[in-house]
N, C-alpha and C positions, 0 to 999 in steps of 0.2 A: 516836325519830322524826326524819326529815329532812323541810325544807324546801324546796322548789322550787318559785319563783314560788309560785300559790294552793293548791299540793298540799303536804299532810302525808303522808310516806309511812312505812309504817311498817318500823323495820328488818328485819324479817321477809324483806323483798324481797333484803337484799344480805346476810340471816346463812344463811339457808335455801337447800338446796341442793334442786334440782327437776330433773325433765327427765320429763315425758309418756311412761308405760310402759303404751300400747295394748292390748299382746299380754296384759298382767298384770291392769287395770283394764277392762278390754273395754267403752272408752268410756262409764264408769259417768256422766260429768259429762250427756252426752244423755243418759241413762236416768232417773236421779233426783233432784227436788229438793223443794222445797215448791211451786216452781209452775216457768212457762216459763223461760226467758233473758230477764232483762230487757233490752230497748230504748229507744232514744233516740224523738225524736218523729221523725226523719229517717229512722231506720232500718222505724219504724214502716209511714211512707207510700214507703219502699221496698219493704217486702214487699209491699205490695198493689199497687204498679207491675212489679217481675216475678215476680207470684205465675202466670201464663200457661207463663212458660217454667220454672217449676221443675215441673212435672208429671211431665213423662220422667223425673225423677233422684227421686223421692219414692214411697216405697211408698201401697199403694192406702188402708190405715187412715189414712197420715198424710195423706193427700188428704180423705179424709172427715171428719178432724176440723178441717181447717182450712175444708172446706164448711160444714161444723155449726157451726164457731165463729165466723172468721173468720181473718186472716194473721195477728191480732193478739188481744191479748184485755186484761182488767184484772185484777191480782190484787188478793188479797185487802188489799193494803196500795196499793189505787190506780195502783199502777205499771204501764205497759203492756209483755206479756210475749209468749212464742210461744204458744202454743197448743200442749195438750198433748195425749196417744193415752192415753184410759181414766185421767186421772191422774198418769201417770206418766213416759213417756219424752216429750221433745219431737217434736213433729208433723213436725218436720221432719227428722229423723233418716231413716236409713238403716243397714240390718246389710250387712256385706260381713265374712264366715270368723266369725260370730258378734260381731263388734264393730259398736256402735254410731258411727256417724259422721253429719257433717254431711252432708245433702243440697243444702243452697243452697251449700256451700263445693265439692261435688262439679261442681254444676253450673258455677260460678265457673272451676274446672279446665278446664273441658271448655268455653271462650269465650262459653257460654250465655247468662250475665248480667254484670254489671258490680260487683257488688256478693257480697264474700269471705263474712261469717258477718256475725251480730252483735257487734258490737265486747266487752260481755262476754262472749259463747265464745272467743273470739280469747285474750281475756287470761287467764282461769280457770286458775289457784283464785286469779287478782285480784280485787278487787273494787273498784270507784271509787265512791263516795258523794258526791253533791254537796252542800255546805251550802249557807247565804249567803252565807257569805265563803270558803268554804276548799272545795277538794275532799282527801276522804280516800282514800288507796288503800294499801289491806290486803289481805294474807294471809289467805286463806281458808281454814283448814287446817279438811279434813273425812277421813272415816279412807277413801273411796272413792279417797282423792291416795296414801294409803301407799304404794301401789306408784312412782308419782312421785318420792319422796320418796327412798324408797331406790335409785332411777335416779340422779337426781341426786347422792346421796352416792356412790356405783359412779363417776358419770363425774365427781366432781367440777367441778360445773356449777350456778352459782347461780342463783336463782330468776329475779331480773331480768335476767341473760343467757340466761338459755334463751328470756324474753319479751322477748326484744330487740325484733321487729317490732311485735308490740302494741303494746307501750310507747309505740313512736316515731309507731304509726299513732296512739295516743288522746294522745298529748301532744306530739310533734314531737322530732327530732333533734338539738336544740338540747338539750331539757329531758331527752332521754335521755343525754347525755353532760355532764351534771352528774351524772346520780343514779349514770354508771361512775365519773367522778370521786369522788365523794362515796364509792362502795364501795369505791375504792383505798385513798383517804384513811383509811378506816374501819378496813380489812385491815391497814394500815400500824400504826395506831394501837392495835389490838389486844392 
């Protein structure tokens, strides 16, 4: 484990090699989980501020379950999540050649809204847990990443540099070039 400012991270980040293989995994992280993507409370009363203009970029199910539920929903451990289709994939997804993708990230693309994904799809197979004193951010190895997994060993490309931008977006610039430093350091030391 490293240290940075209130995050505990786990070496996972800077031993693991990753890099997101689409064409392999055919965007299994939207298809399945125990429940939606969790969200912050910001992100929360984000979706329900441009839930209007994500319409155009969202399939007609994933419209209907987000009528029937709402932008937002609670799972079963409290937490407020996306809203899921039948179960299973998130509401907000979209297939394009049979892969599942983000819809609000599509619309994001396309200068519709202001607002990229939920900061944990951004980050996935991150995971940040907040405590009282400390945030935890681990490695979420689940076997839908395989194909990831063996991307990132292929390009030789570690976990926390393929999440470079997440990283920096959930924790700043500052605290992402400690944790390169700290992998150098790490790499060196080996």
């Amino acid at each position: 484990m490293l240290q940075i400012d209130d995050t505990i991270v786990s070496l996972a980040l800077i031993e693991k090699d990753f890099v997101c293989d689409l064409k392999k995994c055919r965007g299994s992280c939207c298809r399945y989980g125990d429940t939606g993507a969790p969200l912050t409370p910001d992100e929360t009363a984000t979706l329900e501020r441009i839930w209007p203009e994500l319409w155009p970029y969202l399939r007609p199910e994933g419209i209907r379950a987000i009528e029937n539920q709402s932008t937002s929903i609670r799972d079963f451990e409290g937490e407020d999540v996306t809203p899921l289709i039948n179960n299973e994939e998130c509401a907000y997804t979209i297939i394009e050649e049979g892969i599942f993708k983000c819809g609000i990230e599509m619309a994001f693309n396309a200068g519709a809204v202001d607002f990229r994904k939920p900061l944990s799809c951004h980050l996935f197979p991150v995971r940040v847990k907040q405590y009282r004193d400390f945030r935890a951010v681990n490695y979420e190895e689940r076997s839908i990443c395989r194909p990831g997994a063996a991307a990132g060993t292929r390009q030789r490309i570690k976990l926390y540099a393929f999440l470079r931008e997440p990283l920096i977006r959930a924790f700043g610039e500052e605290w992402y070039d400690r944790l390169q430093w700290s992998a150098n350091e790490y790499a060196k030391n080996k």
